[in-house]
C-alpha positions in Angstrom: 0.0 0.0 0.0 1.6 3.0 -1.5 2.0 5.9 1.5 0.0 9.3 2.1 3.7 11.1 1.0 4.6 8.7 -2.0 6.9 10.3 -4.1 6.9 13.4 -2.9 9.9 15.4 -2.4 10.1 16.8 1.3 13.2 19.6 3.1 13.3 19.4 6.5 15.6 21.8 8.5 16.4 21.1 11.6 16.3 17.2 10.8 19.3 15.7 12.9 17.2 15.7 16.1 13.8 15.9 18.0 10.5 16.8 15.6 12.9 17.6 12.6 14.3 13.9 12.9 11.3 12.4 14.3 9.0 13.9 11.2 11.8 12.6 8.7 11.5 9.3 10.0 7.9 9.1 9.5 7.7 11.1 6.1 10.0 8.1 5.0 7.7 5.8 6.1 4.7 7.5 4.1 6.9 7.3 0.8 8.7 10.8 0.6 11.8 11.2 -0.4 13.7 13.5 1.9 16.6 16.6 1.8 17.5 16.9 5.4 19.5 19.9 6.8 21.0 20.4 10.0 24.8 21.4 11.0 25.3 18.1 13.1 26.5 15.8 10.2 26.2 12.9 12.9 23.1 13.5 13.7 21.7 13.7 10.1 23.5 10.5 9.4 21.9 8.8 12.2 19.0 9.7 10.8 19.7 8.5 7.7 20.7 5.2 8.6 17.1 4.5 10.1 15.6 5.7 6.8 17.4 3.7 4.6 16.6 0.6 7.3 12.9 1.1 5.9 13.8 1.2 2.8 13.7 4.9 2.4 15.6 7.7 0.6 17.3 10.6 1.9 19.9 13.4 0.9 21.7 15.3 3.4 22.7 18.7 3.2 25.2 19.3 6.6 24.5 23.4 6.6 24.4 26.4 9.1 21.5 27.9 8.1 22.2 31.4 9.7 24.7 31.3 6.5 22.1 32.1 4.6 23.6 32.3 0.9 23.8 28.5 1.9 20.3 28.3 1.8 20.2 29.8 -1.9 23.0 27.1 -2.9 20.7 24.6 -2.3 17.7 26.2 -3.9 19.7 26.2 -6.4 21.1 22.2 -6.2 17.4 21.2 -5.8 16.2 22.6 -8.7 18.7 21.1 -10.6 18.4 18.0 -9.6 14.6 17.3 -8.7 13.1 20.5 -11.1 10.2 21.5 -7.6 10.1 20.9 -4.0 6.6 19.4 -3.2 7.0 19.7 1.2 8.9 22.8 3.2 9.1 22.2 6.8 10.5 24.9 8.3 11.4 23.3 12.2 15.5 24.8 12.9 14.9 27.4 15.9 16.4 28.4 19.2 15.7 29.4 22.2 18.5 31.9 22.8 18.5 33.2 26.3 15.5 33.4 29.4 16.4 36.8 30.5 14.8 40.3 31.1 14.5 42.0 27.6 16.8 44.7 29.0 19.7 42.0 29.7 19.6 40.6 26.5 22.9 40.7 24.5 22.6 42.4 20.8 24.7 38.6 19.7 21.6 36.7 21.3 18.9 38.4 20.1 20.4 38.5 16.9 21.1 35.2 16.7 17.4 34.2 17.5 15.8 36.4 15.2 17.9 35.3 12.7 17.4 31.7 13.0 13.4 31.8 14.1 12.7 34.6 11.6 14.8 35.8 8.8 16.3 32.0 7.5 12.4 31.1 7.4 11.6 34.2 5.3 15.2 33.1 3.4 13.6 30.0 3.0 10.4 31.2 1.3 12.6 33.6 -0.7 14.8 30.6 -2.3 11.9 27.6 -2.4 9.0 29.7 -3.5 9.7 29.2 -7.0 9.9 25.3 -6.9 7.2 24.7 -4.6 5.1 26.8 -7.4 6.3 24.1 -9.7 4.7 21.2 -7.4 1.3 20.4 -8.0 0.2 20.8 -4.3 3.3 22.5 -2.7 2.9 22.4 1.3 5.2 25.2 3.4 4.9 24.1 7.1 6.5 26.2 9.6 7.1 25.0 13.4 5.7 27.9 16.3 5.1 27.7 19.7 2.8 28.8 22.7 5.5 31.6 23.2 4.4 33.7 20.2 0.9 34.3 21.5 0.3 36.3 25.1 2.5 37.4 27.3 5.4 35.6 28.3 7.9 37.4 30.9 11.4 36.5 30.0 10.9 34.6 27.2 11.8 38.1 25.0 14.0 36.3 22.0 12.0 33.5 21.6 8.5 34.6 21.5 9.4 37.8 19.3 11.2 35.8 16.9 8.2 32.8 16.7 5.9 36.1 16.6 7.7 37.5 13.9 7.6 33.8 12.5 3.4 33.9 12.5 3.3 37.1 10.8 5.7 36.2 8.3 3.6 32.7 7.2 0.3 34.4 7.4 1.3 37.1 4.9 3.2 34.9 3.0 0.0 32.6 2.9 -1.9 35.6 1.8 0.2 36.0 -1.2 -0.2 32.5 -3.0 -3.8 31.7 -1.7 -4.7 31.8 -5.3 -2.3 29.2 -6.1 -1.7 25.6 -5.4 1.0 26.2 -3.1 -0.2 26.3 0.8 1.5 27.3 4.1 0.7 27.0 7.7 2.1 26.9 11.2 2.0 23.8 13.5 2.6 24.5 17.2 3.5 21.1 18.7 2.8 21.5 22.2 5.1 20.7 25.1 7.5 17.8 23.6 10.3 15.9 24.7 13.4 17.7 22.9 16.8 19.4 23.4 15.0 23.0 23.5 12.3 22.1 25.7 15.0 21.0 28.4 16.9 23.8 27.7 14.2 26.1 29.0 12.8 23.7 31.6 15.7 21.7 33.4 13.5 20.6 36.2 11.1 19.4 34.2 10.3 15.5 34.0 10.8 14.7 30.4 9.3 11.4 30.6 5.6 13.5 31.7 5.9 15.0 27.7 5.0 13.9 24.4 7.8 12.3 22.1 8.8 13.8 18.8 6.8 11.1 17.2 3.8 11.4 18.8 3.3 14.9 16.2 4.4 13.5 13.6 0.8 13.0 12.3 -0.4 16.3 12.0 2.9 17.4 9.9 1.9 14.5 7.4 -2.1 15.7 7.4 -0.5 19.5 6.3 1.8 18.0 4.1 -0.4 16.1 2.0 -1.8 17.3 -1.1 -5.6 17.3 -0.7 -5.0 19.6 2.7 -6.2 22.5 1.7 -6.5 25.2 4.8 -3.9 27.8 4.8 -2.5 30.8 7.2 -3.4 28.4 9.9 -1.8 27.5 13.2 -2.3 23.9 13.8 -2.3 22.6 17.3 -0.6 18.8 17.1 -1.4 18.1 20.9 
C-alpha cells in the first residue's frame, strides 16, 4: 500500500534531532523522499541510517543555516536535480537566552531572530519558486505557545516565533490563489533538546515524544490539505 507522501519530495531543517528527525523518520515511512539539513553531520546521518533501514531515501545537506547564501545554494542544487520541491518544513529554531528583555545581549537576540525569523523568510525567498512548480506544494512552519500572550522572560523567543506567525500568514496571503499552501503547527510541550533547555527541572518522561506529532505534519503536508494561514495545534 503506497504511503500518504509517496513520491513526494520533502526539506526538512532542523532534521538531525527531535521533531525535525522524528517527522523525517515518519515522512519516510509514508513514501517521501527527503533533503535533510541540519549542522550536526552525525546526527543527520543517524537519521539517515534508520531511513534507509525502511527502505527509504534521503539526501543530506550538513548546513548552518544562519549562513544564509547556503540556503540559496541549495535552492539552487534542488532545482537542478529534482526540477520543484513538493513539502517545506521549516522546524531549525532556538531558544537563545531566558532573560529580562533589557539583559539581553545584541549577539543573542540577533542570533534568535535570525534563526526563528529571517532563515524562514530566506527560505520562502529561495523555495517559492519550486514549490510553485509542485502540483500541491505544502510550506509548514514550526511555532510555539510563546508567540501568542505574554510571556515574561521569554523576549528572543516569543518575538522571533511572533515575527515567525506574521511572516507565514502574509506569506500565505500572497499565493492563496495558487496551489501552493503554508501553515504553522505548534507542537505543544514535547520531549526535545529546546524544551529542556528552557525547563531543566522538568520530567521529560511527563511530555510527548517527537513522534507522537508526527501525524499532523503528514495531514499539512499532503496534497488534498487545503486550509492555509493556519496555526495547527498537534497536541
Amino acid at each position: 500500500m503506497a504511503g500518504r507522501l509517496e513520491g513526494r519530495i520533502a526539506l526538512i531543517t532542523g532534521a538531525s534531532r527531535g521533531i525535525g528527525a522524528a517527522v523525517a523518520r515518519r515522512f519516510a515511512a509514508e513514501g517521501a523522499h527527503l533533503i535533510l539539513t541540519a549542522r550536526t553531520v552525525g546526527g543527520l546521518e543517524e537519521v539517515d541510517d534508520d531511513i534507509q533501514a525502511m527502505g527509504g531515501m534521503a539526501t543530506l545537506i550538513p548546513a548552518d543555516l544562519k549562513e544564509m547564501d547556503q540556503i540559496d545554494q541549495m535552492g539552487g542544487a534542488i532545482h537542478q536535480r529534482f526540477g520543484r520541491l513538493d513539502i517545506l518544513v521549516g522546524n531549525a529554531a532556538t531558544l537563545g537566552i531566558l532573560s529580562p528583555v533589557a539583559h539581553v545581549a545584541p549577539a543573542v537576540w540577533e542570533e534568535a531572530m535570525t534563526l526563528n525569523a529571517t532563515v524562514n523568510y530566506r527560505l520562502i525567498r529561495s523555495f517559492d519558486p519550486l514549490l510553485r512548480q509542485s502540483e500541491a506544494g505544502r510550506a509548514i512552519f514550526v511555532t510555539s505557545g510563546a508567540a501568542q500572550g505574554s510571556f515574561p522572560y521569554w523576549g528572543p523567543y516569543a518575538v522571533g516565533k511572533a515575527a515567525l506567525e506574521a511572516l507565514v500568514r502574509t506569506y500565505a496571503g500572497e499565493i492563496a490563489k495558487t496551489q501552493v499552501r503554508a501553515n504553522l503547527i505548534d507542537p505543544g510541550s514535547v520531549r526535545t533538546a529546546l524544551r529542556a533547555e528552557a525547563f531543566p527541572g522538568e520530567d521529560p518522561m511527563k511530555l510527548a515524544a517527537p513522534e507522537d506529532v508526527t501525524e499532523t505534519f503528514v495531514t499539512l503536508a499532503e496534497s488534498g490539505y487545503q486550509e492555509n494561514g493556519t496555526v495547527v495545534h498537534a497536541q
